[in-house]
C-alpha positions as CSV (number, residue, x, y, z in Angstrom):
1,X,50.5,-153.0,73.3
2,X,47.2,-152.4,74.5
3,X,45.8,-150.8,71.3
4,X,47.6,-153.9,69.2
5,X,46.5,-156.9,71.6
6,X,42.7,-155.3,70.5
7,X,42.9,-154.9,67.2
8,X,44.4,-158.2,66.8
9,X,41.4,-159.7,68.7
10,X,38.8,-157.8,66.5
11,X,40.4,-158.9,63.6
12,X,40.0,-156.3,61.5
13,X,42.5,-155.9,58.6
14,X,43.4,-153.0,56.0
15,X,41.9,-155.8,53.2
16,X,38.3,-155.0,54.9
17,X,36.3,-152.8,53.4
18,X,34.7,-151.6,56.6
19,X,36.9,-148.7,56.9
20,X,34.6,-147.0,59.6
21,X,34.4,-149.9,62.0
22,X,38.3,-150.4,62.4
23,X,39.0,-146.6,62.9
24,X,36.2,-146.5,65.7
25,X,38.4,-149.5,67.3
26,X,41.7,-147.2,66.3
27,X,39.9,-144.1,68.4
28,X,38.7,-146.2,71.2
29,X,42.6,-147.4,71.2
30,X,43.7,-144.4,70.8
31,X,42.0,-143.0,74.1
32,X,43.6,-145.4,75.9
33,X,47.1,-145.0,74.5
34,X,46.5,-141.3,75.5
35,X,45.0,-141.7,79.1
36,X,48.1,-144.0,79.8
37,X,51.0,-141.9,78.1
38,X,49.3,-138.6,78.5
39,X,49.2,-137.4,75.0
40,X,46.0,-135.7,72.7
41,X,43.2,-138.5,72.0
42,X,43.9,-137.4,68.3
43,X,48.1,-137.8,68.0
44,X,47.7,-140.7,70.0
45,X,45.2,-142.5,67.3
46,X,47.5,-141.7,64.5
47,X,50.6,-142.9,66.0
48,X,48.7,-146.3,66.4
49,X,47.5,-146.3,62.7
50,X,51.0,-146.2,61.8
51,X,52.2,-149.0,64.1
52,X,49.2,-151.2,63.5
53,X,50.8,-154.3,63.5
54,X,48.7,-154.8,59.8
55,X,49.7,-154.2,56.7
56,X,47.9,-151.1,56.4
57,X,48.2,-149.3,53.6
58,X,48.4,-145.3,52.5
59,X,44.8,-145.5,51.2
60,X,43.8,-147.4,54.1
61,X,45.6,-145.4,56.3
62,X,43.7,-141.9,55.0
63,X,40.6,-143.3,55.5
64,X,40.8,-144.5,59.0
65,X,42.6,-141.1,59.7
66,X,38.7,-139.2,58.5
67,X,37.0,-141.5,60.5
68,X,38.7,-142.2,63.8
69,X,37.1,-139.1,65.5
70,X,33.7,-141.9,65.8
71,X,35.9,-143.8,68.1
72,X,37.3,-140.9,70.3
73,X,33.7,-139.5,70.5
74,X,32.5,-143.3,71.6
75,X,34.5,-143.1,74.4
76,X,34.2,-138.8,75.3
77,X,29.8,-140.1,75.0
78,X,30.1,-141.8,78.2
79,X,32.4,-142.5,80.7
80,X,35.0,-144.2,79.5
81,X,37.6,-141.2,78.9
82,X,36.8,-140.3,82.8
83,X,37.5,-143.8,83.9
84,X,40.5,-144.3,81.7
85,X,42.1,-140.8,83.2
86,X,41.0,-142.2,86.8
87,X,42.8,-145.4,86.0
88,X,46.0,-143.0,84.5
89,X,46.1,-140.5,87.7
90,X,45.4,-143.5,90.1
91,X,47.7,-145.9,89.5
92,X,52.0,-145.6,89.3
93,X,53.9,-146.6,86.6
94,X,54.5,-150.2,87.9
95,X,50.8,-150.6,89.0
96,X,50.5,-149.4,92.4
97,X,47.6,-147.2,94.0
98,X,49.0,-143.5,93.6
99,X,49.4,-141.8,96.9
100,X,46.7,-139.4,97.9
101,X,46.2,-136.7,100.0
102,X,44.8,-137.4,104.0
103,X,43.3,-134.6,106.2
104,X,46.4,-132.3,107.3
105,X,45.5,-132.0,111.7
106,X,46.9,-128.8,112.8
107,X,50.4,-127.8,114.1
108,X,51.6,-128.6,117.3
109,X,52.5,-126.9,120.1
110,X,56.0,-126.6,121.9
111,X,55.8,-125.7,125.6
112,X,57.7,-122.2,126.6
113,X,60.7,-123.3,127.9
114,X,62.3,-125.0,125.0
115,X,64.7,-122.7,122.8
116,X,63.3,-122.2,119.2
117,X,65.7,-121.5,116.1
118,X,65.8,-118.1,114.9
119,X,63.3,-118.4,111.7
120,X,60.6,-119.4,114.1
121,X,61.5,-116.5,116.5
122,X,61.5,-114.3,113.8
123,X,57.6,-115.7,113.1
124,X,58.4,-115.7,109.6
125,X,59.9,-119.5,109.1
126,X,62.8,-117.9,106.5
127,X,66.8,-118.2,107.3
128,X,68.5,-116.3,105.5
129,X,71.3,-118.7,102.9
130,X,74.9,-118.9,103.1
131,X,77.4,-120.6,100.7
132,X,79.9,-120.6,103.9
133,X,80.7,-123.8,105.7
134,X,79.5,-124.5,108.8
135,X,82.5,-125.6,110.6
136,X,82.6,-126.0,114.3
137,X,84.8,-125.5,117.4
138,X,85.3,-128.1,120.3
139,X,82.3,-126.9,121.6
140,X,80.4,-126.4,118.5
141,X,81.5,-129.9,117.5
142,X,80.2,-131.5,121.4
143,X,76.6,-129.8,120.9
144,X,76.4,-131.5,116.8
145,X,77.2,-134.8,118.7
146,X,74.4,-134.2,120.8
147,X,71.7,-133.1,118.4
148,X,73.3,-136.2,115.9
149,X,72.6,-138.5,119.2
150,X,68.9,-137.2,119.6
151,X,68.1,-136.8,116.0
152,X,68.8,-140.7,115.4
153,X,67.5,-141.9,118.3
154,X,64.1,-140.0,117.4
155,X,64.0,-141.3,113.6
156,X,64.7,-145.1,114.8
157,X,61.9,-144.5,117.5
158,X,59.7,-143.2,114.6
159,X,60.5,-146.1,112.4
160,X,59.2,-148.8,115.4
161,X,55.9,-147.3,114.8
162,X,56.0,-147.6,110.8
163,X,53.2,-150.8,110.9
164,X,50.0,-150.8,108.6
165,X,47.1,-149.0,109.6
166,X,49.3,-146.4,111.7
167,X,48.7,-142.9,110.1
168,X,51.8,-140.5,109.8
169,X,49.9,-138.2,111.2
170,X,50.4,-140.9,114.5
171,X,53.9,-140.7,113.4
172,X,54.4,-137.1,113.8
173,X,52.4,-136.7,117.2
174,X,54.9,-139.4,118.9
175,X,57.7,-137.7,117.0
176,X,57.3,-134.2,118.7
177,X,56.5,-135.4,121.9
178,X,59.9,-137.4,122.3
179,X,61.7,-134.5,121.2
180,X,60.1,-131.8,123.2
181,X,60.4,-134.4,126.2
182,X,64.2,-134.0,125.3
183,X,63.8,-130.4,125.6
184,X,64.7,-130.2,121.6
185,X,62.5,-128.1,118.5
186,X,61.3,-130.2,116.2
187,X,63.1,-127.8,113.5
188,X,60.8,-128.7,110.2
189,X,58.0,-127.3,112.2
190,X,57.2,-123.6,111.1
191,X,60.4,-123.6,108.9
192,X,59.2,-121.9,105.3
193,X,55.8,-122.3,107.0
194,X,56.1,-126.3,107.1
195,X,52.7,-127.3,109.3
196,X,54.7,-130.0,111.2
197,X,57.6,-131.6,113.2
198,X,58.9,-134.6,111.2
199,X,58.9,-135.1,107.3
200,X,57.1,-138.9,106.3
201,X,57.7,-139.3,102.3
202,X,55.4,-142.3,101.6
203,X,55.9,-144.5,98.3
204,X,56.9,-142.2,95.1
205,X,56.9,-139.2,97.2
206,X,60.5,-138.0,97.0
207,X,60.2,-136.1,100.3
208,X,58.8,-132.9,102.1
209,X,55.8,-135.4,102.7
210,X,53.4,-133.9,105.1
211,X,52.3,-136.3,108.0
212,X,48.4,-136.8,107.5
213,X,45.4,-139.2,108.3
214,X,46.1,-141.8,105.5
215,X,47.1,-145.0,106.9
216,X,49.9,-146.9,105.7
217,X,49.5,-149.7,103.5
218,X,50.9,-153.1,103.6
219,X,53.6,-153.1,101.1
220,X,54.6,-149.4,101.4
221,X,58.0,-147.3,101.8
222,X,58.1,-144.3,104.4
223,X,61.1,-142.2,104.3
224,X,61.0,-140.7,108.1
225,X,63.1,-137.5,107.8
226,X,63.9,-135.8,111.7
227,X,65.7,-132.8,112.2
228,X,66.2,-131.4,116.1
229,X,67.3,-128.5,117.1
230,X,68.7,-128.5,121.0
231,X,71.6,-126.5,122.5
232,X,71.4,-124.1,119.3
233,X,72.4,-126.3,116.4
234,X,70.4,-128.7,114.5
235,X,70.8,-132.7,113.6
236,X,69.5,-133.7,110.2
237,X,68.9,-137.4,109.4
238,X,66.3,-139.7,107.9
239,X,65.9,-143.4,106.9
240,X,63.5,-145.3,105.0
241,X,61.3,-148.2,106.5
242,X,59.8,-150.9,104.9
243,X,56.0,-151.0,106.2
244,X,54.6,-154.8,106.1
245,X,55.3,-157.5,103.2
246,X,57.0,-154.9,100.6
247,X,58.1,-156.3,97.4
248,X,61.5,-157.8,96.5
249,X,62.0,-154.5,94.2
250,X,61.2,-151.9,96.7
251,X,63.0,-153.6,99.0
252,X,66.2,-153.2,96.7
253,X,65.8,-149.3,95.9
254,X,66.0,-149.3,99.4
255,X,69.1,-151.2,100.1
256,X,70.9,-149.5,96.7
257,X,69.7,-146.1,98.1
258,X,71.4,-146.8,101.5
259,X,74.6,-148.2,99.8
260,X,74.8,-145.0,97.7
261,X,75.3,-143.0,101.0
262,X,77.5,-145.3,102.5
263,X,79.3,-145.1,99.4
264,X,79.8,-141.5,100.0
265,X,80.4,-141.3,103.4
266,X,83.1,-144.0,102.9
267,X,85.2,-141.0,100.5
268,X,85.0,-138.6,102.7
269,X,87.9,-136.8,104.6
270,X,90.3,-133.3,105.0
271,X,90.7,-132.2,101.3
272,X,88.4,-134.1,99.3
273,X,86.6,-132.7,96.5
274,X,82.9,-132.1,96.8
275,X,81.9,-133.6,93.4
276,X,83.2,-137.1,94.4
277,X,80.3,-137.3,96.7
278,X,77.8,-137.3,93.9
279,X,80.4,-139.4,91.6
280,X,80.0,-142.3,93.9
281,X,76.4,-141.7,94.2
282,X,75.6,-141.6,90.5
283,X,78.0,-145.5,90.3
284,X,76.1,-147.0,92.8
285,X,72.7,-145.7,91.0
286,X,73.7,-146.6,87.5
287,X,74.7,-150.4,88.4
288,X,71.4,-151.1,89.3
289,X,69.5,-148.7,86.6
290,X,68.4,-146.7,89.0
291,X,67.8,-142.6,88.7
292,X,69.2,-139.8,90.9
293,X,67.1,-137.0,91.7
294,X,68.7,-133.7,91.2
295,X,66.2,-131.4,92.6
296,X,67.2,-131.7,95.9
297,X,70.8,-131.6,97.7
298,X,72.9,-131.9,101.0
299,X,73.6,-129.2,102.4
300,X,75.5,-127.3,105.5
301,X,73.7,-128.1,108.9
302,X,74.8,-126.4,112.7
303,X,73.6,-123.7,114.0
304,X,72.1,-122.8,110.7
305,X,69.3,-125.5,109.3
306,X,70.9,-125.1,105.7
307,X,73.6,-123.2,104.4
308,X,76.6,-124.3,102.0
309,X,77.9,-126.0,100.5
310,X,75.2,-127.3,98.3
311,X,75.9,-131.3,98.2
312,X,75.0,-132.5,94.9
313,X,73.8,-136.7,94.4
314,X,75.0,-137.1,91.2
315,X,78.1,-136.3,88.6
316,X,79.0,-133.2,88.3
317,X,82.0,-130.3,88.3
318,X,81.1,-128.2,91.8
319,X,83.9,-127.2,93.2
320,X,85.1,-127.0,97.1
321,X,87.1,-129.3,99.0
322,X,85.8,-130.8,103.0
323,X,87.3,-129.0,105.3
324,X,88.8,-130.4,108.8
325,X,85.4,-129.1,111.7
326,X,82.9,-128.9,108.9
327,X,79.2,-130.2,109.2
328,X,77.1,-130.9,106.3
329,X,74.6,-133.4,105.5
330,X,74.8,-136.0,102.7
331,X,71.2,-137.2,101.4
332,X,70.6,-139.2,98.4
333,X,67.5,-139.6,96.8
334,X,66.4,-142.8,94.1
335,X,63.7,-143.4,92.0
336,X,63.0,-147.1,90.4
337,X,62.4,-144.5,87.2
338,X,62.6,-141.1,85.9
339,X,64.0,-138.2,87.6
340,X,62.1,-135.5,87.9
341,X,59.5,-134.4,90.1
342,X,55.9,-132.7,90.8
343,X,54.6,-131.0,93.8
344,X,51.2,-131.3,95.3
345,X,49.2,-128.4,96.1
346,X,50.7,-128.2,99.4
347,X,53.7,-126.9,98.0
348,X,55.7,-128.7,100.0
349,X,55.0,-132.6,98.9
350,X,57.5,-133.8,95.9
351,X,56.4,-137.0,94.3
352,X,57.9,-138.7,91.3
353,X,56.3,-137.5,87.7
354,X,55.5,-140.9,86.5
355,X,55.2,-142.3,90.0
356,X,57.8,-144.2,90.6
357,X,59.1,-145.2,94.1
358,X,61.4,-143.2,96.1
359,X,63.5,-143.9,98.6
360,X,66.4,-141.6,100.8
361,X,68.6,-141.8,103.6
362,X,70.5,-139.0,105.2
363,X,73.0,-138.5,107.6
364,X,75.0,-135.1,109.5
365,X,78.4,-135.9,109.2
366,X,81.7,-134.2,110.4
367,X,85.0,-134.1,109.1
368,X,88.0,-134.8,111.1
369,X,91.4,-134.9,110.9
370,X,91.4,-138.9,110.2
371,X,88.2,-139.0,107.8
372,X,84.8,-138.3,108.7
373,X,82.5,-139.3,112.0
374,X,79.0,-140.0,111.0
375,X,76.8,-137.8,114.0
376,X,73.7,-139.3,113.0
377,X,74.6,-143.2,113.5
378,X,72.1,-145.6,114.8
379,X,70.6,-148.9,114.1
380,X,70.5,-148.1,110.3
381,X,69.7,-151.6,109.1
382,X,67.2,-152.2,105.9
């Protein structure tokens, strides 16, 4: 639209003979087409010759196909392609800033006396997987209460602080103290070599955010994802908050994304299949044209961080039925658009492709013999 809105205003028509100047302005469209969809400078200008909205004809269409290359090197001359792929890489697909990187502080310390999980004992932050269920005993199921309690209590506290101008970073400090003053791990911290002791998933980052010095933003989502680990099992849970004046469709992703997981949760029980946890997902998602991110799953949580079963958000055929003791996490992640993801150079960080928001919630939830308790229940208003 771009490319048409300026040839229309320059006027220039396949019944002029100035062949050169109108496939200059097809080049100089072209780069922009191409710094906004990501394609070559040179299949972008032909793709506009042909959907010119002129009457262009085959002649006319050869010769602005020899001289479009004036156009693209106009723009290459100075800094025009630069600022074009600045303007591409800095803003999202519905015009926000992109998020960028802030100054990582270093880890955290835990004092002595508080147990650690065995990956951090170990020194090497890896567990090794298990597709077995974690399924707990009276007393398993007393100490998952426990870390469920803690977990949500910490994540609520951490969303009080979500304001603008606060730095994650902020966020994470206050995070570990109040769980090492519960004489709790902060379990992210040192797992697969993870620098810190919450996750904060800002905007189109999907999650694994890192906590760091940028300051939130009037206007943007934090996903606050808190895992403890006291008494020798682990609570899982996160929420999204809404940081400042935040737009009528962010604030929808956000309330569709928790209704997804309540949707869920709501099926659960003794004997139900596994795959109609990501069946009600994928409704709740599709009635408001929303995608489902399949890169990342629910999963077992107790005395392991992660094991089985793999919790899938979406439709599909997995099989495995809940089982009566059983722990596991459901945690559903939407975008406003596509799907798929990209990591930073972190490693860790998983943002949207086209930079789209993200929002997730997450709960550690139990089966009984009645249905399904929800260990991780708080406030969890939007």
């Amino acid at each position: 639209s771009t490319c048409r809105r300026e040839v229309r205003r320059k006027s220039w028509t396949c019944a002029s003979p100035k062949h050169a100047t109108m496939s200059r302005a097809f080049g100089r469209c072209a780069v922009v087409r191409a710094a906004r969809f990501g394609v070559s400078p040179m299949r972008s200008a032909v793709e506009v010759i042909r959907h010119a909205p002129l009457p262009v004809e085959r002649k006319c269409e050869a010769a602005a196909t020899r001289n479009m290359g004036s156009g693209v090197t106009e723009v290459f001359s100075g800094k025009g392609f630069g600022e074009l792929l600045a303007m591409r890489n800095s803003k999202a697909k519905d015009g926000r800033k992109r998020l960028v990187k802030g100054t990582v502080s270093p880890p955290l310390s835990v004092p002595g006396h508080i147990e650690r999980p065995p990956y951090v004992l170990k020194g090497d932050g890896k567990t090794p997987w298990t597709d077995a269920y974690q399924v707990q005993d009276e007393e398993g199921i007393a100490r998952m209460r426990e870390a469920g309690k803690l977990a949500a209590e910490v994540r609520d506290y951490a969303g009080s602080l979500v304001k603008p101008g606060v730095t994650t970073d902020y966020i994470d400090k206050q995070v570990h103290q109040m769980i090492i003053d519960h004489n709790a791990y902060p379990s992210p911290l040192g797992y697969g070599g993870f620098p810190k002791s919450v996750c904060t998933s800002v905007n189109e980052c999907i999650c694994h955010g890192i906590p760091d010095s940028r300051k939130l933003e009037d206007g943007d989502i934090v996903n606050i994802d808190v895992t403890v680990f006291l008494n020798g099992f682990h609570g899982d849970t996160s929420k999204t908050f809404l940081c400042g004046n935040v737009s009528e469709d962010a604030k929808k992703l956000v309330e569709v994304t928790k209704d997804s997981l309540d949707a869920a949760i709501a099926i659960c029980g003794p004997g139900v299949q596994l795959k109609r946890i990501g069946e009600e997902i994928q409704k709740v998602a599709d009635a408001y044209g929303y995608g489902v991110v399949r890169s990342f799953v629910g999963h077992g949580v107790g005395r392991l961080f992660h094991s089985g079963p793999t919790v899938l958000h979406y439709r599909n055929n997995e099989r495995g039925k809940l089982e009566v003791g059983q722990t596991f996490t459901i945690e559903p992640m939407l975008t406003a658009g596509g799907i798929r993801e990209k990591y930073w150079d972190d490693n860790w960080t998983a943002v949207t492709a086209d930079g789209s928001l993200s929002a997730q919630f997450e709960h550690t939830l139990l089966i009984t013999d009645s249905g399904v308790d929800i260990l991780t229940v708080q406030a969890m208003k939007v």
